[in-house]
Biopython code that builds the backbone (N, CA, C, O; Angstrom):
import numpy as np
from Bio.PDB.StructureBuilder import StructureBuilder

atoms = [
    (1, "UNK", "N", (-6.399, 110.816, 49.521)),
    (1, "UNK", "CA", (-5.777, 110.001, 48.500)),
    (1, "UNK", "C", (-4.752, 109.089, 49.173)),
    (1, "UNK", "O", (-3.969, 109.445, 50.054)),
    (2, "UNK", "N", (-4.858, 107.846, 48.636)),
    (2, "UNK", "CA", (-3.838, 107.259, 49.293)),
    (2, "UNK", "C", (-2.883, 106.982, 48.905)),
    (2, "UNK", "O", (-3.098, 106.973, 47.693)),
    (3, "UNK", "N", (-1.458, 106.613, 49.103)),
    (3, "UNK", "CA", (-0.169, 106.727, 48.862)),
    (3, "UNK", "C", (0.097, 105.488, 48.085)),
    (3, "UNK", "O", (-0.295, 104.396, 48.497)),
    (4, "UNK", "N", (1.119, 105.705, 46.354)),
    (4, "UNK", "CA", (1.196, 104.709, 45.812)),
    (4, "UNK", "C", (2.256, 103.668, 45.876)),
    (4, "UNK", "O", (3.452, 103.961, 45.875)),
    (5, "UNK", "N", (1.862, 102.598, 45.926)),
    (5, "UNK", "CA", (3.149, 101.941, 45.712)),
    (5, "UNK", "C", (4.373, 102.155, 45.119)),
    (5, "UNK", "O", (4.276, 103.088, 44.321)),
    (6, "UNK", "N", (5.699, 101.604, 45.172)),
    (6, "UNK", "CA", (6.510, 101.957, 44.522)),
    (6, "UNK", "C", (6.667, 100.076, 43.613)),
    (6, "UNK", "O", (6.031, 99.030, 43.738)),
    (7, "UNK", "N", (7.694, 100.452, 42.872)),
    (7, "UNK", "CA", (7.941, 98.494, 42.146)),
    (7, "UNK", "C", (9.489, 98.586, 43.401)),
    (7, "UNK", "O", (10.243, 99.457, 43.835)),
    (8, "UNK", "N", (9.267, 96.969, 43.565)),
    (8, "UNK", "CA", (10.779, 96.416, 44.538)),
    (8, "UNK", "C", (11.381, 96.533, 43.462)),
    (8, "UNK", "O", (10.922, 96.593, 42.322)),
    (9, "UNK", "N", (12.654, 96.573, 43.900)),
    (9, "UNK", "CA", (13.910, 95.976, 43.359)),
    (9, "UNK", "C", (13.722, 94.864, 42.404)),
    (9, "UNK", "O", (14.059, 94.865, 41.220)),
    (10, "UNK", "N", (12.998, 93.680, 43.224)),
    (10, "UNK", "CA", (13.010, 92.634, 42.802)),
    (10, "UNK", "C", (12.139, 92.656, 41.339)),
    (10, "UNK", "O", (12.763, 91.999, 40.506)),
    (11, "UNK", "N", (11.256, 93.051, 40.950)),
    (11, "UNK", "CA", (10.346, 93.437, 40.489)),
    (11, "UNK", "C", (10.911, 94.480, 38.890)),
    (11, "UNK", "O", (10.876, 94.198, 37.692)),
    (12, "UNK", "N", (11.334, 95.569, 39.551)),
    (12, "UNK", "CA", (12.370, 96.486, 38.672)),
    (12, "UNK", "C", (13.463, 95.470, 37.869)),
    (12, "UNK", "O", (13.456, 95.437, 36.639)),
    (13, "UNK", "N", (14.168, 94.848, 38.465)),
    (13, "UNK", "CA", (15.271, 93.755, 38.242)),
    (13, "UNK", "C", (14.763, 92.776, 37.112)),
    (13, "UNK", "O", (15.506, 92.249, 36.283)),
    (14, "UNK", "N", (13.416, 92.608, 37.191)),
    (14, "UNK", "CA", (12.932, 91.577, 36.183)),
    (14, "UNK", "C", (12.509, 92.090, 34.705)),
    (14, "UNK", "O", (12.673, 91.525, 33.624)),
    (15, "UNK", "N", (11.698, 93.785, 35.108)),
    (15, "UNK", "CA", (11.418, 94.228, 34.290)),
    (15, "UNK", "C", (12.708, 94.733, 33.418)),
    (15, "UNK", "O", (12.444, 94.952, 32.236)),
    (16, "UNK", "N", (14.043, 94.948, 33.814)),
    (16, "UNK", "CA", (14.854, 95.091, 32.738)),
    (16, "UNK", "C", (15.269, 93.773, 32.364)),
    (16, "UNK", "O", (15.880, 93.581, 31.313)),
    (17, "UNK", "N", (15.051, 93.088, 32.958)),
    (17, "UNK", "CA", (15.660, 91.344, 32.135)),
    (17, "UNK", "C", (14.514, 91.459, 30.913)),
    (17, "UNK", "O", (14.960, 91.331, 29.773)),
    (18, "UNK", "N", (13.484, 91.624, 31.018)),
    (18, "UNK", "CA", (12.245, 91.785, 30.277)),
    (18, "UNK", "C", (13.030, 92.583, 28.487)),
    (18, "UNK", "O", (13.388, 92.052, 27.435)),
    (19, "UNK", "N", (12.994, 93.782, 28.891)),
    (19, "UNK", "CA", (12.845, 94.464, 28.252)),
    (19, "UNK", "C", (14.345, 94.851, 27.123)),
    (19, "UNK", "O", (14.597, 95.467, 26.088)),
    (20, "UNK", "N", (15.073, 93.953, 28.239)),
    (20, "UNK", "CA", (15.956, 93.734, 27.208)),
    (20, "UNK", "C", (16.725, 92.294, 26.059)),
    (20, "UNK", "O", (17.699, 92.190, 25.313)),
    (21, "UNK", "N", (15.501, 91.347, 26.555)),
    (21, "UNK", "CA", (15.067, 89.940, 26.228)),
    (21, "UNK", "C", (13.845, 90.473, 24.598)),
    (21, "UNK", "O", (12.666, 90.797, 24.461)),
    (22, "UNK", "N", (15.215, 90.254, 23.566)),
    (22, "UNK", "CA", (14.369, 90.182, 22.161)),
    (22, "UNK", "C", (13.116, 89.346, 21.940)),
    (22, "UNK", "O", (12.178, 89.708, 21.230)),
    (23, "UNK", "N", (13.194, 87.969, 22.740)),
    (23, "UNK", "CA", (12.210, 87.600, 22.302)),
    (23, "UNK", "C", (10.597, 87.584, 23.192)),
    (23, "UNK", "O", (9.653, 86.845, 22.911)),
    (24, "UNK", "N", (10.636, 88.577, 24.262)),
    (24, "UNK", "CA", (9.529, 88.801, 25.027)),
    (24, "UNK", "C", (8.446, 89.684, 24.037)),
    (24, "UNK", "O", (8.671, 90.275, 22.981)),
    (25, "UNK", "N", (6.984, 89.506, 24.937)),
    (25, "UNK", "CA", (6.223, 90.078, 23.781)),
    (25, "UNK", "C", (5.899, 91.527, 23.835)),
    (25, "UNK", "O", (6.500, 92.382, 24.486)),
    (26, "UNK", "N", (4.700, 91.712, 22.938)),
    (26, "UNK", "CA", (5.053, 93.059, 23.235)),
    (26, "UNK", "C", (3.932, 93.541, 24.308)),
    (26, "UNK", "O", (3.531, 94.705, 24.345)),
    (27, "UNK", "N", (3.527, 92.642, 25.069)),
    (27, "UNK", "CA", (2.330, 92.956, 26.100)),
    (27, "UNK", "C", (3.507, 92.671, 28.046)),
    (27, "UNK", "O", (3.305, 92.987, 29.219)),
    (28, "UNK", "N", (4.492, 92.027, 27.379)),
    (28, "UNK", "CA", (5.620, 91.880, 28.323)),
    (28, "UNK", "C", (6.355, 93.060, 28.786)),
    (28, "UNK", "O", (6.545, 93.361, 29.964)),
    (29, "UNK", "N", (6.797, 93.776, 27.626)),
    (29, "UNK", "CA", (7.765, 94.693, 27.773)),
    (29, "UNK", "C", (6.931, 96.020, 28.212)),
    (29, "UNK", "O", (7.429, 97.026, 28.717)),
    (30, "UNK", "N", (5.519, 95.803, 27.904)),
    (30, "UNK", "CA", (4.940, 97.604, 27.754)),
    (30, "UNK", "C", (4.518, 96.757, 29.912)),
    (30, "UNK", "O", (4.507, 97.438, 30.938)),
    (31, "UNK", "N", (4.423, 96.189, 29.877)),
    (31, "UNK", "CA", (4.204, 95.917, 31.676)),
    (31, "UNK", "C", (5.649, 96.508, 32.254)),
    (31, "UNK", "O", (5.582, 97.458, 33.035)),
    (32, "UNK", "N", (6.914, 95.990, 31.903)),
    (32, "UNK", "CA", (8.378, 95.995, 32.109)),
    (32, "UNK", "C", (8.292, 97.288, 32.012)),
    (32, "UNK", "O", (7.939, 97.614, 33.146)),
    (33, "UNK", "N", (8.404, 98.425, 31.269)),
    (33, "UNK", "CA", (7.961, 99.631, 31.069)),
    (33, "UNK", "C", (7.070, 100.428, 32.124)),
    (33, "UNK", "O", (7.425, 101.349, 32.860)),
    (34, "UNK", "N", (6.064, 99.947, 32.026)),
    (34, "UNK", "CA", (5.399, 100.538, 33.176)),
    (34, "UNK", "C", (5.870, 100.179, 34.709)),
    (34, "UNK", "O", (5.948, 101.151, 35.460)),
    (35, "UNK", "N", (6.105, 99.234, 35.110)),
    (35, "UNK", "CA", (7.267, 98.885, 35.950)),
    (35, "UNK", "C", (8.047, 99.587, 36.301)),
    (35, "UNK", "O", (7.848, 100.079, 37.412)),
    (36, "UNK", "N", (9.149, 99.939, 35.652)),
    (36, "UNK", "CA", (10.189, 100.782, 35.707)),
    (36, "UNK", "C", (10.088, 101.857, 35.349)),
    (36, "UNK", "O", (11.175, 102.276, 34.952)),
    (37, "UNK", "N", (9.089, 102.762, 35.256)),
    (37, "UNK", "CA", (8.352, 103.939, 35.668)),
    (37, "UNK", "C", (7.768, 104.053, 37.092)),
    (37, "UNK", "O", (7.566, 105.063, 37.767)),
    (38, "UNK", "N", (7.581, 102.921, 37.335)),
    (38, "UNK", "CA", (6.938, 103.204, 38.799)),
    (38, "UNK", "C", (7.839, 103.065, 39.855)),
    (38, "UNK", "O", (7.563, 103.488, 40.977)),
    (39, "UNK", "N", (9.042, 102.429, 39.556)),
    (39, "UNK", "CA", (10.300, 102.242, 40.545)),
    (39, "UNK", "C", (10.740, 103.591, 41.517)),
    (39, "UNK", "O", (11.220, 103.506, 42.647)),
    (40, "UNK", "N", (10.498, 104.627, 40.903)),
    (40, "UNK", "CA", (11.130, 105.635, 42.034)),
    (40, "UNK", "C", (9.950, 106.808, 42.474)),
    (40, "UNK", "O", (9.682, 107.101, 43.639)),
    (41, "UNK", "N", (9.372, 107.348, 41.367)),
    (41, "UNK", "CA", (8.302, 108.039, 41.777)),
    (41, "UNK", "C", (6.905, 107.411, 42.344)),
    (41, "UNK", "O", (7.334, 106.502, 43.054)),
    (42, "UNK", "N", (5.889, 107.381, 42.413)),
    (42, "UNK", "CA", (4.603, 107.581, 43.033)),
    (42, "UNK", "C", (3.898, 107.849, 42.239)),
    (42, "UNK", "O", (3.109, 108.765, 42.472)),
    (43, "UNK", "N", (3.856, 107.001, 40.619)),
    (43, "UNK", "CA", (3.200, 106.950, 39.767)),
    (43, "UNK", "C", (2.201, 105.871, 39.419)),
    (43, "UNK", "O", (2.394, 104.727, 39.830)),
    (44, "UNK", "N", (1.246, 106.138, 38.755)),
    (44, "UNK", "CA", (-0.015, 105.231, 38.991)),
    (44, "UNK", "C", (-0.053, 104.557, 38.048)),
    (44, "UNK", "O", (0.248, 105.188, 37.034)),
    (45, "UNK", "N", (-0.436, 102.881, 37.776)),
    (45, "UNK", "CA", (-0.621, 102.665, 36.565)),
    (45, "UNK", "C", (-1.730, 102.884, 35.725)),
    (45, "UNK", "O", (-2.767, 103.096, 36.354)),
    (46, "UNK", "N", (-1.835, 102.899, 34.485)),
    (46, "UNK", "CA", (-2.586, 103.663, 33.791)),
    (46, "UNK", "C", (-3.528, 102.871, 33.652)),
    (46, "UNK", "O", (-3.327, 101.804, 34.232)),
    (47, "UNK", "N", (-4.881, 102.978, 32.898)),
    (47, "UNK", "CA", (-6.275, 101.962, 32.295)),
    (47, "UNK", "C", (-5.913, 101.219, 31.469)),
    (47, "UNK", "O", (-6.417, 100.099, 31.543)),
    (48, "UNK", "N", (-4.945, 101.456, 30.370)),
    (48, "UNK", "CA", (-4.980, 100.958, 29.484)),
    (48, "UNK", "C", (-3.668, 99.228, 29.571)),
    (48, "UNK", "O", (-3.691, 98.103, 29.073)),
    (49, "UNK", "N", (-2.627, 100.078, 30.594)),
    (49, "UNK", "CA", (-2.191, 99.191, 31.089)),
    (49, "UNK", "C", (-2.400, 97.929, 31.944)),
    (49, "UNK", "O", (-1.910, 96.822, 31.721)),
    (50, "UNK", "N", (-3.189, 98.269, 32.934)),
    (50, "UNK", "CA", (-3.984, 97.917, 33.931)),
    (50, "UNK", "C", (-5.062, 96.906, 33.275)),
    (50, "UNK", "O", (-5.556, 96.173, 34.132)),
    (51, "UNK", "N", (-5.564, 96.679, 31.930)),
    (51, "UNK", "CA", (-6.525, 95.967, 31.487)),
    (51, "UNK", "C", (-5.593, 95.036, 30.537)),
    (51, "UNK", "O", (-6.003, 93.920, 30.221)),
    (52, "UNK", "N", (-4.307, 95.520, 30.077)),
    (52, "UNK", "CA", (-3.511, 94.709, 29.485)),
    (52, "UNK", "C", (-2.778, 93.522, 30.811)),
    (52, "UNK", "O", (-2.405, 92.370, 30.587)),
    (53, "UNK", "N", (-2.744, 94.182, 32.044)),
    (53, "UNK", "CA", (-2.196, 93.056, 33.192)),
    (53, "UNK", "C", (-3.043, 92.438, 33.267)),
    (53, "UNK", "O", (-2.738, 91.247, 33.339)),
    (54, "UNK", "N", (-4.490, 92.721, 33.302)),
    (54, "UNK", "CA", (-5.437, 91.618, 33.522)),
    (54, "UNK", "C", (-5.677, 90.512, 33.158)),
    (54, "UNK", "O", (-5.856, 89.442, 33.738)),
    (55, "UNK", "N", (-5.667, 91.058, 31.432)),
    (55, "UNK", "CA", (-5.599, 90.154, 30.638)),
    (55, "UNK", "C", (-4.320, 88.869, 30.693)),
    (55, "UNK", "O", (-4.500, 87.652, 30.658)),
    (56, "UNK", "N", (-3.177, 89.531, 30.777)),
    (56, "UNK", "CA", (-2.005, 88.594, 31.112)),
    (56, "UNK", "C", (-1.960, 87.191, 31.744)),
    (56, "UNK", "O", (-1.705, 86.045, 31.375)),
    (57, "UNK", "N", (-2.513, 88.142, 33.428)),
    (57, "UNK", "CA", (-2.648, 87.412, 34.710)),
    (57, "UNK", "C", (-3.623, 86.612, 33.782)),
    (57, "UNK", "O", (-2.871, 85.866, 33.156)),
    (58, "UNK", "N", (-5.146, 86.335, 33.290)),
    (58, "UNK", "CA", (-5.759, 85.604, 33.177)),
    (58, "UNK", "C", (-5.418, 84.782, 31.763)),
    (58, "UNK", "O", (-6.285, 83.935, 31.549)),
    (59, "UNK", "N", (-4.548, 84.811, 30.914)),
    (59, "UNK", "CA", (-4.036, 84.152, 29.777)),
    (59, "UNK", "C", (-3.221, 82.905, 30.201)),
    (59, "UNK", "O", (-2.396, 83.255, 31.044)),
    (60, "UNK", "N", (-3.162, 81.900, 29.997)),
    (60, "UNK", "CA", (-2.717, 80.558, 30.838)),
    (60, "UNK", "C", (-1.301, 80.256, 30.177)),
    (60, "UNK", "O", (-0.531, 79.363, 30.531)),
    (61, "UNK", "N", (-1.079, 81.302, 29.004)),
    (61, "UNK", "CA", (0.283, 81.154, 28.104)),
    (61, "UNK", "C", (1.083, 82.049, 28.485)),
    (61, "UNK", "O", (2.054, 82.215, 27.747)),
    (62, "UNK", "N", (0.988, 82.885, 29.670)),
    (62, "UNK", "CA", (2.028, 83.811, 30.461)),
    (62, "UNK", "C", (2.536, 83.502, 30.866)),
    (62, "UNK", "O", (2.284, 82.548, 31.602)),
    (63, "UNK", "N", (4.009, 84.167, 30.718)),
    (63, "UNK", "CA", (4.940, 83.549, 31.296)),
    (63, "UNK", "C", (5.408, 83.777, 32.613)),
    (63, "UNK", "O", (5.022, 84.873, 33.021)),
    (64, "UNK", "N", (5.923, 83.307, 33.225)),
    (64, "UNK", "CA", (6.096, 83.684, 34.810)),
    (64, "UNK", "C", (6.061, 85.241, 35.321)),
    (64, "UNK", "O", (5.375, 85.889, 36.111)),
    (65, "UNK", "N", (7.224, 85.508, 34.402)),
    (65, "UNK", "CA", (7.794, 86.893, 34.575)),
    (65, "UNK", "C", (6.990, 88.187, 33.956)),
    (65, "UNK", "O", (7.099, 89.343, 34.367)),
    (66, "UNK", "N", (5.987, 87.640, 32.653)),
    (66, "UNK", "CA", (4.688, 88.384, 32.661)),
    (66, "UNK", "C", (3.812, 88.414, 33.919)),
    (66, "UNK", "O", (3.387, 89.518, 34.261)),
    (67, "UNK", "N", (3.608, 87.731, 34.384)),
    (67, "UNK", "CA", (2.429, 87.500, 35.387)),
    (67, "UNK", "C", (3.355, 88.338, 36.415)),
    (67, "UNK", "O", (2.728, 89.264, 36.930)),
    (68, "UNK", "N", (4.433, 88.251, 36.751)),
    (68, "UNK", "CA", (5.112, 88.872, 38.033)),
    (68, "UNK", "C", (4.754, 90.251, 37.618)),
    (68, "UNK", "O", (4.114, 90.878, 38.462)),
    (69, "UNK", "N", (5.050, 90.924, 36.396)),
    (69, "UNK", "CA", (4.510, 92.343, 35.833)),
    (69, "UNK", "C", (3.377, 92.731, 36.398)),
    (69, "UNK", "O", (3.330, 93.526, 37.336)),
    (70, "UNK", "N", (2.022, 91.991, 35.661)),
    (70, "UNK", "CA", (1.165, 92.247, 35.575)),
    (70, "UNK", "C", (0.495, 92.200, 36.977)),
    (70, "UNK", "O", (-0.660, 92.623, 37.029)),
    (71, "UNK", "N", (0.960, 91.827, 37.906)),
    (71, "UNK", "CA", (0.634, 91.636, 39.033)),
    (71, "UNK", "C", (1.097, 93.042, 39.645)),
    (71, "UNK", "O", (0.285, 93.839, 40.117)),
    (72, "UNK", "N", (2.511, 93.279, 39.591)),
    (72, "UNK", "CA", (3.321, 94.587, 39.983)),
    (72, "UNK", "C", (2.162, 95.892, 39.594)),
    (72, "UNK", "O", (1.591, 96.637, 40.390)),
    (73, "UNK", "N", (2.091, 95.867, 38.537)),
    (73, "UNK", "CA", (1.152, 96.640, 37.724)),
    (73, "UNK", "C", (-0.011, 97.317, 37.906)),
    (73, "UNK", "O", (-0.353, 98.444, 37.550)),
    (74, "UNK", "N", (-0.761, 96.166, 38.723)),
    (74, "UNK", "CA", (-2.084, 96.072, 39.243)),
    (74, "UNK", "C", (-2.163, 96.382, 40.680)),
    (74, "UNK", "O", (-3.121, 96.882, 41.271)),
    (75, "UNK", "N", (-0.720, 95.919, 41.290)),
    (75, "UNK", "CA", (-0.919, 96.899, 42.812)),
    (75, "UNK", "C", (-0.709, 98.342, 42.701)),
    (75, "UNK", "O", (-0.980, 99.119, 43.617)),
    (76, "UNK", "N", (-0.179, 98.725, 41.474)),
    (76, "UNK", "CA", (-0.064, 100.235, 41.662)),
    (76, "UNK", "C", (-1.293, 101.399, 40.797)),
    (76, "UNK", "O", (-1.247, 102.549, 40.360)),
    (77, "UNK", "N", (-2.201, 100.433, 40.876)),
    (77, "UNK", "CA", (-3.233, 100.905, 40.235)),
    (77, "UNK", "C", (-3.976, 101.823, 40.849)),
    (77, "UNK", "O", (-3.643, 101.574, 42.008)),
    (78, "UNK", "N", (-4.824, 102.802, 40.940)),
    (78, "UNK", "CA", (-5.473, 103.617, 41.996)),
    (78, "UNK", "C", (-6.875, 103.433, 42.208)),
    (78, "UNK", "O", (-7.460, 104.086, 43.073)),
]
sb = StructureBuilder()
sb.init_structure("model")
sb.init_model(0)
sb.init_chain("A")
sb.init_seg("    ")
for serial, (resi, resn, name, xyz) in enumerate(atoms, 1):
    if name == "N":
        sb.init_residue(resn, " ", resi, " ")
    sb.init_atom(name, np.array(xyz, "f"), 0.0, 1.0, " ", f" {name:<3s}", serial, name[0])
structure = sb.get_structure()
């Protein structure tokens, strides 16, 4: 098995700007969320998440800091 990523700083840092930004959506914050679950442990992201980053990354109305998620998201996928 191979060893999971962790989220940077940089990465973690965005996901609480995220999540504590009322008007982000709600496909923003559940990335931000999963994010900052993955910041310290060696946790994997999930399917259901993982198909919601996809979707993100490929939606042309994402916003930067979605796409930075959904990207985060998807490297810690297994």
């Amino acid at each position: 098995m191979t060893k999971n990523e962790k989220s940077s700083p940089r990465t973690t840092h965005t996901a609480s700007q995220v999540l504590r930004d009322s008007g982000a959506s709600k496909t923003a914050k559940s990335l931000a969320g999963s994010v900052l679950s993955q910041a310290s442990a060696s946790k994997a992201t999930s399917a259901p998440i993982a198909t919601k980053a996809a979707k993100a990354l490929d939606d042309g109305r994402s916003s930067k800091s979605t796409r930075s998620l959904a990207g985060s998201a998807l490297t810690q996928k297994k």
